[in-house]
Structures are given as C-alpha cells and as structure tokens.
C-alpha positions as CSV (number, residue, x, y, z in Angstrom):
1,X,17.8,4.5,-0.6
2,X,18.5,3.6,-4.3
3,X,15.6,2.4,-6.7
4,X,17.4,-0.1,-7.4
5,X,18.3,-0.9,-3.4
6,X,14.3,-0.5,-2.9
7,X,13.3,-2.8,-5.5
8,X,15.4,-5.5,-5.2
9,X,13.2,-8.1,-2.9
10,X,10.7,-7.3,-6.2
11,X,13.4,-8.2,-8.6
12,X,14.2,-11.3,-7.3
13,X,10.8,-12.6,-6.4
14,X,10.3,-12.8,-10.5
15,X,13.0,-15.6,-9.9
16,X,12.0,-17.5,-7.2
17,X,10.1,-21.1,-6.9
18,X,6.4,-20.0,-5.3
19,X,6.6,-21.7,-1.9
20,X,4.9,-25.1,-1.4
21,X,2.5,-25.2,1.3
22,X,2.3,-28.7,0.9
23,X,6.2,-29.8,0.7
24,X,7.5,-30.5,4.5
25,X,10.8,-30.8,2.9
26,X,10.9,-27.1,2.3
27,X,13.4,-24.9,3.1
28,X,12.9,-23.7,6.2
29,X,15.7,-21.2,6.3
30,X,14.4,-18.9,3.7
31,X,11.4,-16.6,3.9
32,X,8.0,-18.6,3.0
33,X,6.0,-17.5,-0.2
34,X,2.7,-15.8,-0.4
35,X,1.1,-17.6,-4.0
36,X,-1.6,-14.8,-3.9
37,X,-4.7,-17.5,-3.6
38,X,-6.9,-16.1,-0.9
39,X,-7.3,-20.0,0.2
40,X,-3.7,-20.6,1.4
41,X,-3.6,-17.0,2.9
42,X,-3.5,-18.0,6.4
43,X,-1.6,-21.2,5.9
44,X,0.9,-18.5,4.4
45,X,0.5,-16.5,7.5
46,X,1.4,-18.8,10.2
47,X,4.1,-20.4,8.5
48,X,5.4,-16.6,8.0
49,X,5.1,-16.0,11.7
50,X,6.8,-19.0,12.7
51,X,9.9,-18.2,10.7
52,X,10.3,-14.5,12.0
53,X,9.6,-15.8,15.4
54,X,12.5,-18.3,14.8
55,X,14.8,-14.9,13.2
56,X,13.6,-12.2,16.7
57,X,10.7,-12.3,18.5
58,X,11.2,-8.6,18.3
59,X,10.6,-8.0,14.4
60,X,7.0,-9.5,15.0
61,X,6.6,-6.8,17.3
62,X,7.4,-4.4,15.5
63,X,5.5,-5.6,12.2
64,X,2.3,-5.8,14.8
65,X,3.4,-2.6,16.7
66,X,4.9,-0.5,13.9
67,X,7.7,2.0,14.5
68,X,6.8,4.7,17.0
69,X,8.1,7.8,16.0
70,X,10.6,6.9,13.4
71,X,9.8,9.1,10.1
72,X,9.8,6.9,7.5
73,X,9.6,7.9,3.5
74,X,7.4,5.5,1.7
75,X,10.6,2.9,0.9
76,X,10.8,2.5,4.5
77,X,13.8,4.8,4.5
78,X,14.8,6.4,7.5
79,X,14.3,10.3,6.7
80,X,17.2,11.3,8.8
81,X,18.6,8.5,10.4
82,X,22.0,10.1,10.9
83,X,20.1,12.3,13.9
84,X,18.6,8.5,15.2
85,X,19.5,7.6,18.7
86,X,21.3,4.4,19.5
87,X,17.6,2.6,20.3
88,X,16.4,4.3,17.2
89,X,19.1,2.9,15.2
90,X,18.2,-0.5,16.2
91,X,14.5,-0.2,15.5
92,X,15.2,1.0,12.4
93,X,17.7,-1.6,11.9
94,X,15.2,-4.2,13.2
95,X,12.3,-2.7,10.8
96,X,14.2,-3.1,7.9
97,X,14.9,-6.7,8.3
98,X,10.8,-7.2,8.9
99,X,10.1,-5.1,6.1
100,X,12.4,-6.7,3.9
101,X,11.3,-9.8,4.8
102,X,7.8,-9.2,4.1
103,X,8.5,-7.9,0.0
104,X,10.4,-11.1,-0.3
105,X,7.1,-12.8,1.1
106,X,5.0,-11.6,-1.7
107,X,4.5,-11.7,-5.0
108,X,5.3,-8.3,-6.9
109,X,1.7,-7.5,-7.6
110,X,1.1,-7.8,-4.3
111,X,4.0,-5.0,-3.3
112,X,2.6,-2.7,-6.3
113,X,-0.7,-2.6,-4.3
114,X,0.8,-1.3,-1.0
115,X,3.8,0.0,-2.4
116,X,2.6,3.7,-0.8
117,X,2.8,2.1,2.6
118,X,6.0,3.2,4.5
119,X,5.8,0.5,7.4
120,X,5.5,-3.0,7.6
121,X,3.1,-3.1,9.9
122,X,1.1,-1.0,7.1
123,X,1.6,-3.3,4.8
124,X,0.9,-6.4,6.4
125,X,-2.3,-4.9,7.8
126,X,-3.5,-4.0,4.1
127,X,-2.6,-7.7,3.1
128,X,-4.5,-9.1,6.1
129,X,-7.7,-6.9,4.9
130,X,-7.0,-7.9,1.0
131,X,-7.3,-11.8,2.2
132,X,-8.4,-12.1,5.1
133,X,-11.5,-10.1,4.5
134,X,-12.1,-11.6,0.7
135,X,-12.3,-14.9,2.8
136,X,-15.0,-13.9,4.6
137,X,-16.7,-12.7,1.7
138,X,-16.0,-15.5,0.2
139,X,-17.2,-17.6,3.2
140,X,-20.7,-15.5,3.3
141,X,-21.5,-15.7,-0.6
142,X,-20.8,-19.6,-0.4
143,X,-22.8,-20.1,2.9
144,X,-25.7,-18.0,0.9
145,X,-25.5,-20.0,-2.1
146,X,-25.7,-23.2,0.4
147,X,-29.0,-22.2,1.8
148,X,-30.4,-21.5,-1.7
149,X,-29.2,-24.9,-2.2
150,X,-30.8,-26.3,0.4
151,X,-33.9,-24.5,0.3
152,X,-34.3,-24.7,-3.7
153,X,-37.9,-25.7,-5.2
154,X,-39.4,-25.7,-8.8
155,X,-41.6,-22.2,-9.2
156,X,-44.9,-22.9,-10.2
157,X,-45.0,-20.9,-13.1
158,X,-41.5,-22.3,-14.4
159,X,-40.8,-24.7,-17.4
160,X,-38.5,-27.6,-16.4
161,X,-36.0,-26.1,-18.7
162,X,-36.0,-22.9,-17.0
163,X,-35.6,-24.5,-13.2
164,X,-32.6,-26.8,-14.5
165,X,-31.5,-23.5,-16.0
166,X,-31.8,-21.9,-12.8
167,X,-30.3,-25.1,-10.5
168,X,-27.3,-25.2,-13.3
169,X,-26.4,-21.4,-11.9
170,X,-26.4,-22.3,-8.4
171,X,-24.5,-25.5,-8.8
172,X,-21.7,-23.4,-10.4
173,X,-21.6,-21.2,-8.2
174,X,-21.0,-23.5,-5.5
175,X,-18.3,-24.9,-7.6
176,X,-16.7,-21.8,-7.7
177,X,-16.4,-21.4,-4.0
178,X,-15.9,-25.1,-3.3
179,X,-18.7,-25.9,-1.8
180,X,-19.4,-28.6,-4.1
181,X,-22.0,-31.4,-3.7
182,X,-21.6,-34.4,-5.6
183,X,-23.8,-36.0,-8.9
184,X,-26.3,-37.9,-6.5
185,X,-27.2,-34.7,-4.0
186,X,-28.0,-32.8,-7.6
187,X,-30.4,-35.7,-8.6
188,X,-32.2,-35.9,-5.0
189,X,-32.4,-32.6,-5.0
190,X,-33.7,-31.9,-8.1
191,X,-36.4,-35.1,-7.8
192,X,-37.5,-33.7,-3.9
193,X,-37.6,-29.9,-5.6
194,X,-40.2,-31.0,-8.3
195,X,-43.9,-29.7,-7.3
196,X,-46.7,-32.4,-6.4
197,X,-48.3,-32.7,-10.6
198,X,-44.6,-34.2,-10.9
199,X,-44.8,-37.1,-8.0
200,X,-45.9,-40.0,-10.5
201,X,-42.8,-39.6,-12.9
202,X,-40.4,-38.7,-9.4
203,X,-41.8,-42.1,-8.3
204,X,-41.4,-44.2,-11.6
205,X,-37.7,-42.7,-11.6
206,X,-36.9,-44.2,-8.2
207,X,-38.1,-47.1,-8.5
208,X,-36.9,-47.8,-12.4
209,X,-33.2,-46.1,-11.8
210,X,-30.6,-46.2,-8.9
211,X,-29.6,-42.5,-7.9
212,X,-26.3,-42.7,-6.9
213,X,-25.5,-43.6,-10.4
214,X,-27.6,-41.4,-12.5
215,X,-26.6,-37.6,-13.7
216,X,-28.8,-34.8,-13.8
C-alpha cells in the first residue's frame, strides 16, 4: 500500500462537512462523523454502528472480533496476501472496508493518535478508551464538584471575600462540566452557607429582596 493509497480517508476528511448529530435529514448513506467532543461520543457511536450494520453485519464483527491470524503491517496492509486463502481473502477484503470506514469516521487528529494500530478493532478500542473513559472522568469530577456544592459552608476563619472567592471556583467548575445551577440556587446557597453571626442580615435579605431575581 501506497502513502498516498493509506492516507487518503485523512485527506479527504480535511474536506468534509463535520456530521450533524442533530440534522435527521442527514445523509444516511455516507459514513457518520466523529466531531472529537467527548459529549457526542456515543451518540457518534451508535449512529456508526447502525450504518455498518446496514453495509454487513459481518464488518462489525470483525471491528469487535479483529482479524485472527491475518498479519497486518500498521496500514492495515495485508503482509502477504498473495499466499491468503480464499476465506482469508475475504476477511481481509471485509477488514479493509471496516477499517476504511472507520479513518473516514474521524477527524485526522484522531487517526494520528492511533495511526500505529494495524486493526480496526485496535483502533476503535483506543477511541472507545480516549472517550468513553474521559466521560467517566468527566462524570466523576462533576459529580465531586456537585457534592462540594451541596455540602459547601463559610469557614469560620474566612473573610466573605475569600468564601465568594472560593464559591466563584466551584461554580466554574461546574460550568465547565455542565453541571450548571442557575442564579437563584447560587444565592440560596450562598445565604444557607453563611455561619449563625450572619442570620440577622440573611434574614433582613429575605424579607427585603425576592431571590429568584437577585444575583450573587
């Protein structure tokens, strides 16, 4: 295989409308596109699975299974696949439309990081544990940052400054990971964080303002 034969789903991903997720009117006859954000990562990867399943239920096997004992160089080109037998041949033949399929799936950055993996079912399974696992990261830092939320106070030995300072932090990071709250949650939670010495001015703000419309 060429460079130019192994480099051409790269070449003309640099060309190619990033697929929308959201569009029902989409295409479905050509290969669906990978945008790289973590968040529609599995979106990505059931609309992927549908369209093989709709080319041969046999290429998802194989991208699942891998190759057997096919030698592979790290194009995905057969090593000597003059020497193949007939049910080799059509493996091969088979793994090379999966393959193919997948680098036209993803962006080119994406292929750079994996581009040392031979098999599709390599490369898939790195991209599964690039997304798929920053996901649950993802997922654990933002339900960590929610119980900090939850469980957020004013220290006794802090300056009002400092604990806004402090609540300002968390807030953004919840924004980060959207897991959001909106203006009225920050002012509640602020007013129910404040210690006891604070009650008379928490109380003369209730009373004199209407939450859901004041900003902390």
């Amino acid at each position: 295989m060429s460079c130019e034969d192994s480099t051409a789903g790269q070449n003309n991903n640099n060309n190619v409308v990033l697929y929308d997720y959201g569009n029902k009117k989409a295409d479905s006859g050509k290969v669906p596109k990978f945008n790289g954000d973590p968040e529609e990562f599995s979106w990505w990867k059931t609309k992927f699975y549908s369209y093989i399943m709709g080319l041969d239920e046999e290429l998802w096997d194989i991208l699942e299974n891998g190759v057997g004992d096919l030698v592979l160089d790290e194009e995905g080109a057969a090593i000597d696949r003059k020497k193949h037998t007939p049910a080799q041949k059509k493996l091969y033949k088979k793994h090379h439309t999966i393959r193919g399929s997948l680098v036209t799936a993803i962006p080119k950055a994406e292929y750079m990081k994996m581009s040392d993996k031979s098999t599709a079912k390599a490369m898939f399974a790195s991209l599964c544990a690039n997304y798929e696992g920053s996901m649950n990261v993802r997922e654990a830092k933002a339900l960590m940052l929610v119980h900090q939320y939850e469980l957020f106070k004013m220290k006794d030995d802090e300056r009002i400054e400092q604990m806004y300072s402090r609540f300002q932090t968390l807030v953004s990071g919840l924004q980060i990971l959207k897991k959001s709250y909106v203006a009225s949650d920050h002012v509640g939670k602020i007013l129910r964080s404040l210690p006891a010495r604070w009650r008379p001015k928490v109380t003369a703000i209730e009373v004199a303002k209407d939450l859901n419309t004041l900003s902390v």
